[in-house]
C-alpha positions as CSV (number, residue, x, y, z in Angstrom):
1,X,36.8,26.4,-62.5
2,X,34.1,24.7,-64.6
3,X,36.5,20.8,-64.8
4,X,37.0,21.6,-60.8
5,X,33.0,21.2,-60.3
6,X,32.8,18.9,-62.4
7,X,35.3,16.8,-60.5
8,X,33.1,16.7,-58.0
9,X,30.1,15.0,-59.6
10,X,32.0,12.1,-62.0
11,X,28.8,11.7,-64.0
12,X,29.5,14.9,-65.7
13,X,32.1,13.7,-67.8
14,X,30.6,13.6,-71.5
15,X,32.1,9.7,-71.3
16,X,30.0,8.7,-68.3
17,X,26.8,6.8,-69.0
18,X,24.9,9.2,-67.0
19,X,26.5,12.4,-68.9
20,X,23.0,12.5,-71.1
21,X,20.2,12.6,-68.3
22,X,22.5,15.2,-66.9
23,X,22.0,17.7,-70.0
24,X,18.1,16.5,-70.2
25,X,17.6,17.7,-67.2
26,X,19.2,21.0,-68.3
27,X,17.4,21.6,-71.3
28,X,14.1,20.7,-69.0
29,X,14.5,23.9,-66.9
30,X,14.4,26.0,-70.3
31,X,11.5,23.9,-71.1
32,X,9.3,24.2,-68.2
33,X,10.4,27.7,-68.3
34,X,9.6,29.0,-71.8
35,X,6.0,27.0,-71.9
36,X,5.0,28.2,-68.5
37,X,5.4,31.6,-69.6
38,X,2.5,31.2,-72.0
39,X,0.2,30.1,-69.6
40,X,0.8,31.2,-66.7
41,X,0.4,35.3,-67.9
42,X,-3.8,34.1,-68.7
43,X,-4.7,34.3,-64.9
44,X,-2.6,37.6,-64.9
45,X,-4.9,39.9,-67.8
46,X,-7.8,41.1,-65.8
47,X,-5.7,42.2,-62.5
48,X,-3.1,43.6,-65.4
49,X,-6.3,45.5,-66.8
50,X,-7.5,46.6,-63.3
51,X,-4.1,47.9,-62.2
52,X,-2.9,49.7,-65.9
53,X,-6.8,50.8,-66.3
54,X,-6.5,49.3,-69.5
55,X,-8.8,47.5,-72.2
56,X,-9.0,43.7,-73.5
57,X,-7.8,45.2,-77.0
58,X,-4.5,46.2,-75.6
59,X,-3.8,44.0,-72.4
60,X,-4.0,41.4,-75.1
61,X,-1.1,42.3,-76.6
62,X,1.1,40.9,-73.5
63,X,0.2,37.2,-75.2
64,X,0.6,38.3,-78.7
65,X,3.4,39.6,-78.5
66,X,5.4,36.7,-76.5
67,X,3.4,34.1,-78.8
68,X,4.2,36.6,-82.3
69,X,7.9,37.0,-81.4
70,X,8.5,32.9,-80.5
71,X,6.9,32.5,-83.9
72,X,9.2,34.8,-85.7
73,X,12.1,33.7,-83.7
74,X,12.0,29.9,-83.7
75,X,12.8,29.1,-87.2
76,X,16.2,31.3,-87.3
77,X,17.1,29.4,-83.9
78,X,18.7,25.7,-86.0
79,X,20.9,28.5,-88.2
80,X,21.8,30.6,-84.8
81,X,22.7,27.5,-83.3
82,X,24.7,26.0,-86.5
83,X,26.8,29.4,-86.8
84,X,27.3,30.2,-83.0
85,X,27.3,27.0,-81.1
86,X,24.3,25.2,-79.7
87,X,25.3,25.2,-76.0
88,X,26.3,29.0,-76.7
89,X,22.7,29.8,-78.4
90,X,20.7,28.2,-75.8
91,X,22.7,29.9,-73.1
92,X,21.9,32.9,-75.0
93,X,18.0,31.8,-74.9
94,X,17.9,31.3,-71.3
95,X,20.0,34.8,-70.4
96,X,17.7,36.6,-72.9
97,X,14.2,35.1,-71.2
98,X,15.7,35.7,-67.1
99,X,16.3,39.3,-68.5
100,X,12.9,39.8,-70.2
101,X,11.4,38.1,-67.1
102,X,13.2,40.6,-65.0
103,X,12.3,43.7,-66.9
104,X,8.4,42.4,-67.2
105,X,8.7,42.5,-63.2
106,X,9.6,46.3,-63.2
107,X,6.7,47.2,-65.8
108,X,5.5,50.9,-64.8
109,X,2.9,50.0,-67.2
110,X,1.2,48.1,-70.5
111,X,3.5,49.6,-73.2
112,X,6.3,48.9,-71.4
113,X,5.3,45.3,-70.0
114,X,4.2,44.6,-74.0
115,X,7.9,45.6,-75.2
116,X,9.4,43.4,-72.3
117,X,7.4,40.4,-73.3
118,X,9.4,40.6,-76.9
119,X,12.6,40.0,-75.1
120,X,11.1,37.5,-73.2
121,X,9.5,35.4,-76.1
122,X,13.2,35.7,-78.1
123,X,14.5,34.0,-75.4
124,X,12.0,31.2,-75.6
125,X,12.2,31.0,-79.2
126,X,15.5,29.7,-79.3
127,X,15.4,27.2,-75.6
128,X,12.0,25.2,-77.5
129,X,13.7,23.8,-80.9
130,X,17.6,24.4,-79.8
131,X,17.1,22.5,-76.7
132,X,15.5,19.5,-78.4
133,X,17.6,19.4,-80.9
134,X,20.6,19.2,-78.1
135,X,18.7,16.1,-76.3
136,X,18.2,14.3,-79.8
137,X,22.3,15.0,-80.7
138,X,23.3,13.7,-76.8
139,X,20.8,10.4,-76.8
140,X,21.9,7.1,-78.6
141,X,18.8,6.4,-81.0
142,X,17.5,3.4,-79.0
143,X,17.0,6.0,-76.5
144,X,15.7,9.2,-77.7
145,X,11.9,7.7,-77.8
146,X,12.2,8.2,-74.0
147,X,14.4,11.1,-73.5
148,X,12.0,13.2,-76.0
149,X,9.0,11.9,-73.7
150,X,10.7,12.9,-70.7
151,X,11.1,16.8,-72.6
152,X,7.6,16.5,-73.6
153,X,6.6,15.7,-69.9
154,X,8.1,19.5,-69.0
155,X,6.6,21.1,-71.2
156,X,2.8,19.2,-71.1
157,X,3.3,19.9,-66.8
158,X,3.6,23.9,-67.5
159,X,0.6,23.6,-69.5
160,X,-1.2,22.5,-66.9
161,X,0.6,24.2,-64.1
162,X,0.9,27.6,-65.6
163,X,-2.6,29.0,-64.9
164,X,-2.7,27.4,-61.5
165,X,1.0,28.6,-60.4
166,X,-0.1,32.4,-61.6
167,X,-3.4,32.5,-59.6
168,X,-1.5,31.2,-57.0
169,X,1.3,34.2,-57.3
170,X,-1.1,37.0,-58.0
171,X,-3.5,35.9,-55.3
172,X,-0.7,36.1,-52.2
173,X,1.6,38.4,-53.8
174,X,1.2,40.5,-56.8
175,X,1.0,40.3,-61.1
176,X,5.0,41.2,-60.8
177,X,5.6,37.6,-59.2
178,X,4.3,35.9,-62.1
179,X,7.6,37.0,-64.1
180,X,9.5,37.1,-60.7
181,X,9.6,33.6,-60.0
182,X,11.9,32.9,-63.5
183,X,14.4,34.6,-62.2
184,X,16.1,32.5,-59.9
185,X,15.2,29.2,-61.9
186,X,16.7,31.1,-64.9
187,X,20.2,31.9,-63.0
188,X,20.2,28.2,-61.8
189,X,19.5,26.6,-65.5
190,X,22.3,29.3,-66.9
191,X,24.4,27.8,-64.3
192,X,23.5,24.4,-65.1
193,X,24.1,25.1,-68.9
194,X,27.6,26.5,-68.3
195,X,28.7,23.7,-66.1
196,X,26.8,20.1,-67.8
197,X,26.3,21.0,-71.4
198,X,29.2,20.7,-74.0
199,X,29.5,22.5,-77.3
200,X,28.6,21.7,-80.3
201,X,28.8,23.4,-83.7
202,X,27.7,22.7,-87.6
203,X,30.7,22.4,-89.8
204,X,29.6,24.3,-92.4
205,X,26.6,26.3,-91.6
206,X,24.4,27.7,-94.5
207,X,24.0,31.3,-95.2
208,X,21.4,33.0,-93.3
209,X,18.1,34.2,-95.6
210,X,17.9,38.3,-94.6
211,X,14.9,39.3,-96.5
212,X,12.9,35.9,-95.8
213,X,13.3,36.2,-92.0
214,X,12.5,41.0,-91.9
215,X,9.7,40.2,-94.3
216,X,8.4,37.2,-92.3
217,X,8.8,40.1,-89.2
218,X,7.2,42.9,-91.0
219,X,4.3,40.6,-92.7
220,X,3.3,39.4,-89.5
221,X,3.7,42.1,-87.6
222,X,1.8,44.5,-89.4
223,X,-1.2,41.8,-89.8
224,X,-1.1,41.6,-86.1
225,X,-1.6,45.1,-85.4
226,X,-4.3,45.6,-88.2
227,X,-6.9,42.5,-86.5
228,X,-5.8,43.9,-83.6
229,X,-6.7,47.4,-83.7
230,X,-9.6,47.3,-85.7
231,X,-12.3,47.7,-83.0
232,X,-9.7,49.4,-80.6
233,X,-10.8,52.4,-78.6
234,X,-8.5,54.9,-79.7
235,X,-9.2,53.7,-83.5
236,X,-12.5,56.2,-84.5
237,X,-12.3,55.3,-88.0
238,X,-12.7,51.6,-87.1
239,X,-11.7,48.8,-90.2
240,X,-11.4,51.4,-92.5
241,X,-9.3,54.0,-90.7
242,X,-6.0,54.7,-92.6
243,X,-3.6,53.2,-89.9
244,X,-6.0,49.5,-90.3
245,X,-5.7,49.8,-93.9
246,X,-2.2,50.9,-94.3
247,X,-1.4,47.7,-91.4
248,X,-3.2,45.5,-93.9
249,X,-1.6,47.1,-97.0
250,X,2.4,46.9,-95.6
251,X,1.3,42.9,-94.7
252,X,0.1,42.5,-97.7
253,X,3.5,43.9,-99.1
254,X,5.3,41.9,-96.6
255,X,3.8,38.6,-97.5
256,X,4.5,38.9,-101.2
257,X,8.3,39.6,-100.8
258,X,8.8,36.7,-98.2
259,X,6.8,34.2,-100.5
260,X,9.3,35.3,-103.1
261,X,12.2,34.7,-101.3
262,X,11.5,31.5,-99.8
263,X,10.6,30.2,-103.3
264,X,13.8,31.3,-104.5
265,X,16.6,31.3,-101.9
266,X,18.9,28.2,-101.6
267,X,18.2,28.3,-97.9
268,X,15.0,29.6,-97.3
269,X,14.3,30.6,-93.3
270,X,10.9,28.1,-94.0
271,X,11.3,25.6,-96.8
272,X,7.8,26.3,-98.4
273,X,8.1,23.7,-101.0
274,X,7.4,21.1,-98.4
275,X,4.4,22.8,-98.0
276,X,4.2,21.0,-101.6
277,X,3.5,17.7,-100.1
278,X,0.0,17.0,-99.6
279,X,-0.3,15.6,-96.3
280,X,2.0,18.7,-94.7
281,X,0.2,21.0,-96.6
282,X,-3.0,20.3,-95.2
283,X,-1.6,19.5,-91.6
284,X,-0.4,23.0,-91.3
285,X,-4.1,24.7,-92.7
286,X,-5.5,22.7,-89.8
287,X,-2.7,23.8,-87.2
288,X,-3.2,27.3,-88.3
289,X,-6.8,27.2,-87.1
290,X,-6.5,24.6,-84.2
291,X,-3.9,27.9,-82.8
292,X,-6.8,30.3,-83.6
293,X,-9.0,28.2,-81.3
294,X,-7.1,27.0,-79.1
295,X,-5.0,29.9,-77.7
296,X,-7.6,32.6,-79.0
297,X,-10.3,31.3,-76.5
298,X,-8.0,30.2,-73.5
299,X,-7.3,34.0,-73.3
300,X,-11.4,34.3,-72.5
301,X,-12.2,31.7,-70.1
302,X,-9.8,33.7,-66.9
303,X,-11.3,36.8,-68.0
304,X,-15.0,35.5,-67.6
305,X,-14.0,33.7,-64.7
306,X,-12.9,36.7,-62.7
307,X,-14.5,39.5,-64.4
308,X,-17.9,38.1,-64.7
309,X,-18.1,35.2,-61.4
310,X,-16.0,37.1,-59.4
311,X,-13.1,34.3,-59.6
312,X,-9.5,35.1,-57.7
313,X,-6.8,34.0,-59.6
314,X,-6.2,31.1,-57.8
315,X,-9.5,29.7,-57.8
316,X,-9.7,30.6,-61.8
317,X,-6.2,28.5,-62.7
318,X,-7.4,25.6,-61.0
319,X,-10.1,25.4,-63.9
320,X,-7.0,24.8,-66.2
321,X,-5.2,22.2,-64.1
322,X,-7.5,18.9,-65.0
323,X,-6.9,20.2,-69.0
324,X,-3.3,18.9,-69.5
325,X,-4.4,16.0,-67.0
326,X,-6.4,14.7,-69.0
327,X,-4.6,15.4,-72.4
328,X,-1.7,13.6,-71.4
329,X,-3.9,10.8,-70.1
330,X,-5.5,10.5,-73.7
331,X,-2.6,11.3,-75.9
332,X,-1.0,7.9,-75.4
333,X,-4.4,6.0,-76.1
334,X,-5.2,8.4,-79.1
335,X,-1.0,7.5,-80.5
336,X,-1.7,3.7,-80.1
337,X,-5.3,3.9,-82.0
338,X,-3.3,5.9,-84.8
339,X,-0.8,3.4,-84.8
340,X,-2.9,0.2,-85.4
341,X,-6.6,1.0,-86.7
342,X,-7.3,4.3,-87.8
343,X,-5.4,8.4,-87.7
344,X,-8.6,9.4,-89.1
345,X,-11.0,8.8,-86.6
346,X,-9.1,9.8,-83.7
347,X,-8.5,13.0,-85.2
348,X,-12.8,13.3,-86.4
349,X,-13.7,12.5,-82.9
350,X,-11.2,15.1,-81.3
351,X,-12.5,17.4,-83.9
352,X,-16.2,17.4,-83.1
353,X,-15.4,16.9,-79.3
354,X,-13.7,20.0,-79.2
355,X,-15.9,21.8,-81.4
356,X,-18.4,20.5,-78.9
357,X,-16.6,21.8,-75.7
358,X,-17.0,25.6,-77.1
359,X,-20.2,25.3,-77.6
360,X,-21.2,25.0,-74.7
361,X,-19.0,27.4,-73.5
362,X,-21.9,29.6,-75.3
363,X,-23.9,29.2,-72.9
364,X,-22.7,30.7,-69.9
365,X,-24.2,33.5,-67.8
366,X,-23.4,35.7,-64.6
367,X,-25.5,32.4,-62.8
368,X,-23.4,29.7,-64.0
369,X,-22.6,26.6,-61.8
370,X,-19.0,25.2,-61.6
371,X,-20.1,22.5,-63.1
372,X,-21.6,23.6,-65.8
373,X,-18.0,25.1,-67.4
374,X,-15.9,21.9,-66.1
375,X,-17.7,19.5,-68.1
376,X,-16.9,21.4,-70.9
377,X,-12.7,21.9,-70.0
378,X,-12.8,17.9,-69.2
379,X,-14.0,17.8,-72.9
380,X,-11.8,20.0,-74.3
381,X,-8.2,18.2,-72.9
382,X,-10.2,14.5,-74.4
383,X,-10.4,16.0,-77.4
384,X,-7.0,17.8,-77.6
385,X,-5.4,14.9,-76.6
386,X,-7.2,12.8,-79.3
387,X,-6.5,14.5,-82.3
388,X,-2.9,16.0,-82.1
389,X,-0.4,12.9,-81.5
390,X,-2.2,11.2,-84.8
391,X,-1.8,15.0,-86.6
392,X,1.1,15.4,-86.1
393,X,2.0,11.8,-87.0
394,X,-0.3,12.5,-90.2
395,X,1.9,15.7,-91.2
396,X,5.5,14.4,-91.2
397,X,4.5,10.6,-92.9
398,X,5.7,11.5,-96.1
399,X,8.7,14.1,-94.6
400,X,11.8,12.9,-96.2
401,X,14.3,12.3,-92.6
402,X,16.9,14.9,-94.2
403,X,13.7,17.1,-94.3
404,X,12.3,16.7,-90.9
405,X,13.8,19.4,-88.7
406,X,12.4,22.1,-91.1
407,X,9.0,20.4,-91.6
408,X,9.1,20.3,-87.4
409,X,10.3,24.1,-87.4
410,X,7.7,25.0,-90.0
411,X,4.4,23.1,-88.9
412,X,5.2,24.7,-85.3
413,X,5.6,28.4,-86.3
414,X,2.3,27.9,-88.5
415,X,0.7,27.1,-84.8
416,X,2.4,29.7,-82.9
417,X,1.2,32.1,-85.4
418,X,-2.1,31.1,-85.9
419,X,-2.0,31.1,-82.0
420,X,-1.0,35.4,-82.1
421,X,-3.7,35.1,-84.9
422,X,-6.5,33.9,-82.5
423,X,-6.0,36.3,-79.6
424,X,-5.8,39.2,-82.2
425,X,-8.9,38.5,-83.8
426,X,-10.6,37.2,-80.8
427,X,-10.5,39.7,-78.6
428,X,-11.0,42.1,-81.9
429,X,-14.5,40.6,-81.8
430,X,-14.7,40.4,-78.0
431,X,-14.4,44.3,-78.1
432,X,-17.0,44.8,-80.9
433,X,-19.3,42.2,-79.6
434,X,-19.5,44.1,-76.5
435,X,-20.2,47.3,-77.7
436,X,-22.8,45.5,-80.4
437,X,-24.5,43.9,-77.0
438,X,-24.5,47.0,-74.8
439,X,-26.2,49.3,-77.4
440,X,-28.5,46.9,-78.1
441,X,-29.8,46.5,-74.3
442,X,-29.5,50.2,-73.8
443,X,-32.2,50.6,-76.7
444,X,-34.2,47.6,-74.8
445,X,-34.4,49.4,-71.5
446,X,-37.6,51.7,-71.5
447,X,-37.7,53.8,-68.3
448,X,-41.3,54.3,-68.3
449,X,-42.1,50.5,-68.7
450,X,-43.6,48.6,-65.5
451,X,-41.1,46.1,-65.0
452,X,-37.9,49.4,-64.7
453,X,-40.1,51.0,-62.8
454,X,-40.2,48.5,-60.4
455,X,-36.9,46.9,-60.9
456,X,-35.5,50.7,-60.2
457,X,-37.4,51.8,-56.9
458,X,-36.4,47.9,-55.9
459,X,-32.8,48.7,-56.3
460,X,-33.4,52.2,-54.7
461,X,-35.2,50.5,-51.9
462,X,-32.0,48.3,-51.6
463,X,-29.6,51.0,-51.1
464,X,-31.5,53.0,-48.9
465,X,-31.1,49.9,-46.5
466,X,-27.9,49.1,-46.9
467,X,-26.1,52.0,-47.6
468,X,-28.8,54.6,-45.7
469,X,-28.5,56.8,-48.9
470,X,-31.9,58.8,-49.5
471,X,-33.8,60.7,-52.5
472,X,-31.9,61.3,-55.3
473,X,-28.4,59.7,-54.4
474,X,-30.5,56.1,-53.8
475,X,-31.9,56.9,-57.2
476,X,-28.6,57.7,-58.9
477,X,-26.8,54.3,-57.5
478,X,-29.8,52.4,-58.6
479,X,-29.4,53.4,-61.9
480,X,-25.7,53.5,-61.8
481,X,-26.6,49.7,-60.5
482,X,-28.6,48.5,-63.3
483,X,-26.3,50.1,-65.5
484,X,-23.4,48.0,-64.2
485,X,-25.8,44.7,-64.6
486,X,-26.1,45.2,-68.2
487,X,-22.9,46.1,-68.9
488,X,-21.4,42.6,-67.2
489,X,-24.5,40.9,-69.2
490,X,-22.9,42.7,-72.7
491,X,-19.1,41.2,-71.5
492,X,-21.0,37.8,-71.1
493,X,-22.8,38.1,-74.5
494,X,-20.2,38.8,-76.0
495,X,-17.9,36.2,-74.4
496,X,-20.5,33.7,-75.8
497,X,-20.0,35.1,-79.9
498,X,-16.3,34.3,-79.3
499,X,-16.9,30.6,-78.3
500,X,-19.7,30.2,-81.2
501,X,-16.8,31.3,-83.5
502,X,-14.6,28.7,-82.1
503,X,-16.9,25.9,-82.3
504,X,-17.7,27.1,-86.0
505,X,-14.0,27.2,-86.7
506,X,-13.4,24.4,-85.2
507,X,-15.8,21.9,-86.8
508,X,-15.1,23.3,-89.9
509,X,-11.3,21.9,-89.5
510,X,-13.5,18.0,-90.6
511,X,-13.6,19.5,-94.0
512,X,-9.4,19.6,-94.8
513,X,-9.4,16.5,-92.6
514,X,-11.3,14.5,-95.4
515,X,-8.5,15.4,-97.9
516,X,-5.4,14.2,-95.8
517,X,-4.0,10.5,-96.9
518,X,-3.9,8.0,-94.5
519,X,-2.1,5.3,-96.1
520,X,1.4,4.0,-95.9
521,X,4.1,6.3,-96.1
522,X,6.1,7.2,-99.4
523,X,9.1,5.7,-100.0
524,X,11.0,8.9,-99.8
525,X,10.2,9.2,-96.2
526,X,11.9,6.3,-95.3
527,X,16.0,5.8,-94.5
């Protein structure tokens, strides 16, 4: 059945010239796919929160746990693909996501939606790096410059679509569309896998590393859930309740045996020792926190949008869509700078720009003007899109080229973590920001001072007129009113503390960025 389609479209052949684009545009729908999903969920959290009756510590999980379990996932994916079959393992990707996308869609409620979201981000953990790795194998090399550009076009438009796409969804249907919507693209790129891509499989593939990849799992997993759950409201005890400290404990645990192992295994799941090399090394301390910022804060901005400015989805992913703009728009510029003057500088102005960018985000209110947080997004994509192409190009110049899939796997999970990371801790301090900001305003409210006296019998006077409630039930929802006022000025507030800890973070990254080498590459790099 599959040669009788075939016959119908010649170009299909493997010999035809055209035989290439065709599987491109196959491993494209993965693409798109898999990096959507990680957007396109932000616009989702506070109707998700309204609808479960839920709390930022938890509904957070829905992004930590897609963003922990692609981390874990993607660096098993080349020896999946090597034992199995690449065509086989990125059918297996796609089937895997459509399911979890499916099963997200029928979520009765968080738990549930959080578990589905594992499945999900499996299934994206193998379409990223197996998917590339098919384009690279299918492209001559005098043409792989422009097929990998064409790959990176999918997945910089889902960036940038994602957010907009969701509102969109949410807005004129519901939160369940936001996962519905993959599953017909996901039955047509299974199709298109089955019929265009051919397979392909490692002659000798190595042995897989057991204990690296479970105590990877169980270090990260457990770290998770301890800068999670430290301020959560069911944990009484707080950071030193026995469930935070025994999370920090089995991590700990965790971390120790998988450092071990990858030291010591022929074929470690992450080849540490290339950690070794001092360009890499550093490259990946400063992807580690770029995640933290980076994902940890976009996670805020839909939240304050529609929680505290009264936002609809749609509306609040449009405030996303210039971002990628304007990052692909600079990344180009930022390469060619890299390439003939300077990686440093580039990378020092993206820095402080986006360090910049989040600092202003600290000053927003329940008052503020669209304006006012636009100028800082515009900033934000200039920056991103200054400093990662010459990073990234700074991180793999002394990569030997038998080395450079691993170092490409490794430098990537190190960003996807520090990405699961930044949400964690992020909305860890969101939640203990807020409680910090509403006691201390609740201590600052004197009931027998001038200014509540007359700010109450204002509000009282108010609702009499517009709601024709008298006595005490106009004096009740005056209170009940002011109360509400402080408690969206505490969100605010504590909004603001998360966005001075990303500018802090981020502007600290100058500091490794003064030890990285920007010379020539080593001779070992080179073919």
């Amino acid at each position: 059945m599959q040669e009788r389609l075939r016959s119908f479209i010649p170009s299909l052949h493997h010999e035809h010239e055209s035989f290439s684009w065709w599987v491109l545009f196959s491993v494209m729908i993965g693409t798109f796919m898999s990096v959507l999903d990680s957007t396109i969920v932000n616009v989702g959290l506070p109707k998700m929160m309204a609808i479960f009756g839920t709390s930022v510590d938890k509904i957070e999980w829905v992004l930590t746990a897609y963003m922990l379990i692609f981390a874990v996932v993607l660096p098993t994916s080349g020896w999946v693909a090597d034992h199995f079959g690449y065509k086989r393992t990125y059918f297996m990707g796609m089937a895997l996501f459509t399911l979890g996308s499916f099963l997200c869609s029928l979520s009765w409620n968080e738990n549930a939606l959080i578990v589905f979201r594992v499945i999900q981000g499996a299934g994206a953990g193998f379409l990223m790096p197996v998917g590339l790795a098919i384009v690279t194998r299918e492209f001559p090399p005098e043409k792989r410059g422009i097929a990998v550009g064409f790959w990176g076009i999918a997945a910089a438009a889902s960036v940038s679509l994602g957010p907009l796409v969701g509102g969109f969804l949410i807005d004129n249907f519901s939160w369940h569309a936001i996962f519905d919507v993959n599953i017909p693209v996901g039955i047509v790129g299974l199709f298109a896998i089955w019929l265009i891509q051919r397979e392909h499989r490692a002659k000798a593939a190595r042995d897989f590393d057991y204990i690296g990849f479970f105590s990877m799992a169980v270090f990260l997993v457990a770290l998770l859930l301890g800068l999670a759950d430290g301020n959560a409201a069911w944990n009484t005890g707080g950071w030193t309740s026995n469930f935070i400290l025994s999370c920090f404990a089995i991590s700990f645990a965790g971390f120790v045996v998988f450092i071990t192992a990858e030291l010591n295994v022929k074929h470690p799941i992450l080849d540490l020792s290339l950690l070794k090399i001092r360009n890499f090394g550093i490259a990946n301390i400063m992807f580690f926190f770029i995640g933290i910022v980076l994902f940890g804060n976009a996670f805020l901005i839909p939240l304050y949008l529609q929680n505290s400015l009264d936002f609809t989805a749609t509306q609040s992913g449009m405030v996303f869509l210039p971002l990628g703009v304007v990052q692909a728009l600079i990344s180009p510029v930022s390469g060619y700078i890299s390439d003939n003057y300077s990686k440093r500088v580039p990378i020092a102005v993206g820095i402080i720009i986006v360090a910049v960018s989040f600092y202003l985000f600290h000053f927003l209110s329940l008052t503020t003007e669209h304006a006012q947080f636009m100028i800082p997004m515009y900033m934000r994509g200039f920056g991103i899109g200054l400093l990662f192409t010459p990073l990234s190009s700074i991180a793999l110049m002394d990569i030997p080229r038998e080395k450079m899939a691993q170092a490409s796997g490794l430098f990537n999970t190190v960003r996807q973590i520090g990405g699961s990371v930044g949400v964690a801790v992020l909305g860890s301090m969101l939640v203990r920001r807020n409680n910090f900001h509403t006691q201390a305003f609740a201590q600052a409210v004197n009931t027998r001072s001038e200014v509540f006296q007359h700010t109450i019998n204002t509000a009282k006077y108010y609702i009499k007129d517009a709601t024709g409630a008298v006595g005490s039930n106009a004096l009740t929802q005056a209170k009940s009113l002011i109360a509400r006022n402080l408690a969206s000025q505490s969100f605010v507030q504590s909004i603001n503390d998360d966005f001075f800890i990303g500018a802090i973070l981020a502007i600290i990254l100058l500091i490794p960025l003064v030890l990285l080498k920007t010379g020539k590459s080593r001779p070992s790099a080179k073919v």
